[in-house]
Residue, then its C-alpha position, 0 to 999 in steps of 0.5 A: x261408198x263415201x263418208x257421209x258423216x260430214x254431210x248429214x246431220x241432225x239437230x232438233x231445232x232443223x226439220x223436228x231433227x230428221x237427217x239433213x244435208x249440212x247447211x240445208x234444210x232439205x231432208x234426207x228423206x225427201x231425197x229419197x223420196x224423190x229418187x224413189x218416184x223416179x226422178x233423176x239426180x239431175x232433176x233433183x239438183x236442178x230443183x234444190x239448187x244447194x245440193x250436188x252429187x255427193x249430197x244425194x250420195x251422202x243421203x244414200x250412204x246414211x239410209x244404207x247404214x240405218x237399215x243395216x241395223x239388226x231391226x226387223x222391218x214387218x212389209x206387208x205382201x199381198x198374195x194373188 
């Protein structure tokens, strides 16, 4: 995985201070979001014509790095 550390940042005058690509308001989340719901890293680019592939991966690298906090995430699982 590449040093995103470059290419996300976070300022709270930019997006209420949620993690961004530098010089872009396209939020981290909003990547993942988008990659979530199935769309592809070229249909991603094709719509946000400032990002490329090391943004998306750079949005990646920093959401693994946040959940390898020693945080307990409660998910809700429904039995059947």
């Amino acid at each position: 995985m590449g040093d995103y550390r470059e290419m996300v940042v976070s300022n709270p005058s930019v997006m209420m201070g949620k993690p961004v690509i530098a010089g872009t308001r396209i939020t981290v989340e909003l990547i993942l979001e988008k990659l979530a719901a199935g769309e592809t890293v070229e249909q991603i680019l094709d719509a946000h014509l400032r990002l490329n592939q090391d943004a998306v991966r750079a949005a990646l690298g920093f959401a693994a790095e946040a959940l390898r906090a020693d945080v307990i995430y409660p998910l809700e699982t429904t039995s059947r």
